[in-house]
N, C-alpha and C positions, 0 to 999 in steps of 0.2 A: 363461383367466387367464394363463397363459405367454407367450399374444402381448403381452397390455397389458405385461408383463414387458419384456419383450422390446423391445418399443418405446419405451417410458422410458429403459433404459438408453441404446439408439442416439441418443437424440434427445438428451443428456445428456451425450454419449462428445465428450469436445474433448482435445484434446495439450494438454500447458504446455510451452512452450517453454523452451528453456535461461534466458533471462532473466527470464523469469516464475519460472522456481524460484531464481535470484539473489536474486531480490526475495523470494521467503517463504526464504530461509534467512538474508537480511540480517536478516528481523524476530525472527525464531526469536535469532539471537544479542544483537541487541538487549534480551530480554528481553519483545518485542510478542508476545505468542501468542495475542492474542484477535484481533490485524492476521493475522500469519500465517493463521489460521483463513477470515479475510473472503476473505484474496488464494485463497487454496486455491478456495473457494467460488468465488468471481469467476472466476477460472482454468478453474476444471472447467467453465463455462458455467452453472453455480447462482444465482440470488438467493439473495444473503445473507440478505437481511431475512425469507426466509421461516424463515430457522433461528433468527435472532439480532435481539434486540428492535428496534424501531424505532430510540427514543433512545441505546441501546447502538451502534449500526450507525452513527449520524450522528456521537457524541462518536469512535469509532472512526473515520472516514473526517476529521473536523476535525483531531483531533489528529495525526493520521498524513499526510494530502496536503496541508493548508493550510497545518500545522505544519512542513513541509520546506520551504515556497517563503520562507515569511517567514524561517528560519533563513540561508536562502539570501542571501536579501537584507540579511539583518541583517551576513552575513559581508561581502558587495560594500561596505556602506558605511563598515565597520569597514577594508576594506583601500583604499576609497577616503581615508579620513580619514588613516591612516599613514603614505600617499604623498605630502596634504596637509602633515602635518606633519612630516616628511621636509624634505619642500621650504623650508618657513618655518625651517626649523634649518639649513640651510648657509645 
C-alpha cells in the first residue's frame, strides 16, 4: 500500500515556476479563484477535469485564455483607431 503511495506522489511531484505562481496570484487578485484552482491543478501536473466538472473546466479555460487574447485585440484596434483619428485631426 505505501509503495502505490508513494509512487503517485513521485509521478505527480512537478515545481511551479516563478511565473506560473505570477499567473495564479494575478487570478487570485482578480477575484478568478475557480482559474486559480485550474492553473494550481495544471501547474502541479494534475488534470483538472478530473476534479472540476466538464463544462465548468471549458466555461473556465474560455473565459480566462480566449477571453485575454480578444481583449487584447480589442485594445490594438482601439489604439489603432486613436492614432487614426489623431491623424485626421491635425
Amino acid at each position: 500500500m505505501n509503495q502505490l503511495n508513494s509512487s503517485a506522489s513521485t509521478q505527480n511531484s512537478k515545481k511551479i515556476n516563478t511565473e506560473q505562481i505570477e499567473q495564479i496570484i494575478k487570478a487570485i487578485i482578480a477575484g478568478k479563484y475557480s482559474w486559480a484552482c485550474v492553473l494550481i491543478l495544471r501547474f502541479s501536473g494534475y488534470n483538472p477535469i478530473d476534479y472540476i466538472p466538464y463544462r465548468t473546466y471549458i466555461r473556465l479555460v474560455k473565459n480566462n485564455c480566449l477571453g485575454e487574447s480578444s481583449k487584447s485585440k480589442h485594445r490594438e484596434k482601439k489604439e489603432v483607431f486613436d492614432i487614426n483619428s489623431n491623424w485626421i485631426g491635425l
